[in-house]
C-alpha positions as CSV (number, residue, x, y, z in Angstrom):
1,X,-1.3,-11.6,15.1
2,X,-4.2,-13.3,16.4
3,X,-6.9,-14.7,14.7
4,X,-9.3,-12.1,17.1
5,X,-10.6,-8.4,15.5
6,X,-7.9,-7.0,15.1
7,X,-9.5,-3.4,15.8
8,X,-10.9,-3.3,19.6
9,X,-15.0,-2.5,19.8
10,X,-13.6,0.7,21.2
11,X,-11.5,1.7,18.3
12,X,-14.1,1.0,16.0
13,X,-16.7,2.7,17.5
14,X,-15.1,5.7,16.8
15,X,-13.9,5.7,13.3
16,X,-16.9,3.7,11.9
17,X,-18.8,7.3,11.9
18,X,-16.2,8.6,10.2
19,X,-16.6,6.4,7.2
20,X,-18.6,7.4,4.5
21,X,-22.5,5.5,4.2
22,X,-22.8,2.1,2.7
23,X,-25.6,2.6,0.7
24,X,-26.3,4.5,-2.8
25,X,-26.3,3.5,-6.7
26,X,-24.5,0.1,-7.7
27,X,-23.5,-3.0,-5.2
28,X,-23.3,-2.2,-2.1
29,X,-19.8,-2.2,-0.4
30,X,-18.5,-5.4,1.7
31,X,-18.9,-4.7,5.1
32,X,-16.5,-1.4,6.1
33,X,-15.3,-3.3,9.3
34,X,-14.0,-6.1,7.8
35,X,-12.1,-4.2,5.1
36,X,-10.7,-1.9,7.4
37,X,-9.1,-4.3,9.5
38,X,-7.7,-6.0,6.5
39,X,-5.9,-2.7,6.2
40,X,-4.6,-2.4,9.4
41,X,-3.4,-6.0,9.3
42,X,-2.0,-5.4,6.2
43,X,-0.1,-2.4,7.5
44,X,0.8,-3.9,10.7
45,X,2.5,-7.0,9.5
46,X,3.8,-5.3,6.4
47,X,2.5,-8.0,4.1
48,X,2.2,-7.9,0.3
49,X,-1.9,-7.5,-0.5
50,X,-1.8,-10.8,-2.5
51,X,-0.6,-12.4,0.9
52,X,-3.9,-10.8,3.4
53,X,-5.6,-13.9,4.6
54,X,-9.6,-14.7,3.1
55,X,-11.0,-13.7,6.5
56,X,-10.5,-9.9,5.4
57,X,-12.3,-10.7,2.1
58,X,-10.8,-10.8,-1.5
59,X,-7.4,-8.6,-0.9
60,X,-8.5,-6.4,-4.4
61,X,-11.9,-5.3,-2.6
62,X,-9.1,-4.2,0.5
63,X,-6.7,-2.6,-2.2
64,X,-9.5,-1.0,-3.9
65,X,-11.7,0.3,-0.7
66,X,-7.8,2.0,0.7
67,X,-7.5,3.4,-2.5
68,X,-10.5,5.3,-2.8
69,X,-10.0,6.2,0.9
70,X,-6.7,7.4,0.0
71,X,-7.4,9.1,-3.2
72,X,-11.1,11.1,-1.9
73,X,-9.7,11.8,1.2
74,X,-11.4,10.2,3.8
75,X,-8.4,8.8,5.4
76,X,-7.1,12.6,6.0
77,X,-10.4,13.6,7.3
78,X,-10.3,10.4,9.6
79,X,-6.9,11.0,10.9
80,X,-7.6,15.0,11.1
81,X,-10.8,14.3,13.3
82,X,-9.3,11.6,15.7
83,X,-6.3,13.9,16.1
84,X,-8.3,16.5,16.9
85,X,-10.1,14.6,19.7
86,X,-7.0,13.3,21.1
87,X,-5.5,16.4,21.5
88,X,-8.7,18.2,23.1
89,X,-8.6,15.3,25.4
90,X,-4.9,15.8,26.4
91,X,-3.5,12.4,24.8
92,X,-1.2,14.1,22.5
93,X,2.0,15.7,23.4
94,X,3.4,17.4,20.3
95,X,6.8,17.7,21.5
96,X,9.0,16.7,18.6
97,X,12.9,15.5,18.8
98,X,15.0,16.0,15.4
99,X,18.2,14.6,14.8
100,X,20.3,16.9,13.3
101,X,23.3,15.1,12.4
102,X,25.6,14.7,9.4
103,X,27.4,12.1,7.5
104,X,30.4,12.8,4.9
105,X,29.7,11.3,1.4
106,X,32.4,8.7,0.2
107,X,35.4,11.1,-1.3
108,X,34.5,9.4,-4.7
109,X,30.7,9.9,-4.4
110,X,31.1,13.9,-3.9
111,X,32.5,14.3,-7.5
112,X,30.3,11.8,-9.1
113,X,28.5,13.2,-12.4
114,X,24.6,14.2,-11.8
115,X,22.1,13.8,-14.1
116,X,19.6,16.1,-14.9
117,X,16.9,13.7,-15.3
118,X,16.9,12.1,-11.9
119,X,17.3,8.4,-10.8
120,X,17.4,5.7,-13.5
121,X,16.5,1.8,-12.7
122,X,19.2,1.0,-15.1
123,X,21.5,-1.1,-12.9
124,X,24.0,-1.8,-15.5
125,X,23.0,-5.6,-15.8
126,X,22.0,-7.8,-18.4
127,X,18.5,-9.1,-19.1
128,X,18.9,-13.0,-17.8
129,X,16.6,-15.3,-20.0
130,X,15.3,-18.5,-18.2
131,X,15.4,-20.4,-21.2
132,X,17.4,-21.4,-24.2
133,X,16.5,-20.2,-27.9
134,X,18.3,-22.1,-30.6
135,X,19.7,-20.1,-33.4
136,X,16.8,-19.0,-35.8
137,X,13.8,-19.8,-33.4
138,X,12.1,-16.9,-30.9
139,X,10.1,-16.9,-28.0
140,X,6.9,-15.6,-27.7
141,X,6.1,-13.1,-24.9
142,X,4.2,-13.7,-21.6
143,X,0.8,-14.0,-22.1
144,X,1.1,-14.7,-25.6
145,X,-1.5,-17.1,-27.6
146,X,0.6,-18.7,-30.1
147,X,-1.0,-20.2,-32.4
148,X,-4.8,-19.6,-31.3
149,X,-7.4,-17.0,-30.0
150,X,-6.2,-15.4,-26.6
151,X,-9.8,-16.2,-24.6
């Protein structure tokens, strides 16, 4: 992607009104049209948040902005009123295709034993250390101070 907006003036003027006002108690937020595009970059090029280039602005104050979109539901009410506009203006067609076909299960995989608890992340493996402990000696965890103040 280029290094232009990557929201058109056209786009943006019509979900900027959508967005809720800039101004009340506490900091003020960073500007909405910067963060927004740092989430449609994000989502575009299906990058890790850490990864969002500086020209979008710190990628927690993206993160965080998206998820308070996502968890007040503003992005809903945006996407339910610029559906709604689309479709009075005839640029929807909601004409859907489904696929309806099957695939057999592996003959082994249709007897396999189900558990009542639902998918577990145990793989099976062994935990792998990176390093070597002699006999009698430990290693402290990450993040661990040893032998001072953690500061």
């Amino acid at each position: 992607m280029g290094r232009g907006p990557v929201l058109s003036d056209e786009v943006w003027g019509r979900i900027e009104p959508l967005l809720p006002a800039q101004y009340g108690k506490g900091r003020p937020f960073r500007d909405h049209r910067q963060v927004i595009e740092g989430i449609v970059f994000r989502y575009r090029c299906g990058i890790a948040w850490r990864d969002l280039p500086e020209r979008f602005g710190p990628w927690q104050t993206v993160w965080k902005r998206h998820h308070r979109f996502s968890l007040d539901g503003t992005w809903d009410e945006v996407l339910a009123i610029l559906q709604a506009e689309a479709d009075a203006a005839g640029q929807i067609d909601w004409r859907v295709s489904a696929d309806s076909s099957t695939s057999r299960v592996h003959q082994h995989g249709a007897t396999a034993a189900r558990s009542s608890e639902g998918p577990s992340s145990y793989t099976g493996g062994e935990i792998e250390s990176q390093e070597t402990i002699s006999p009698g000696r430990s290693v402290a965890p990450i993040g661990t101070v040893v032998g001072g103040s953690a500061s």
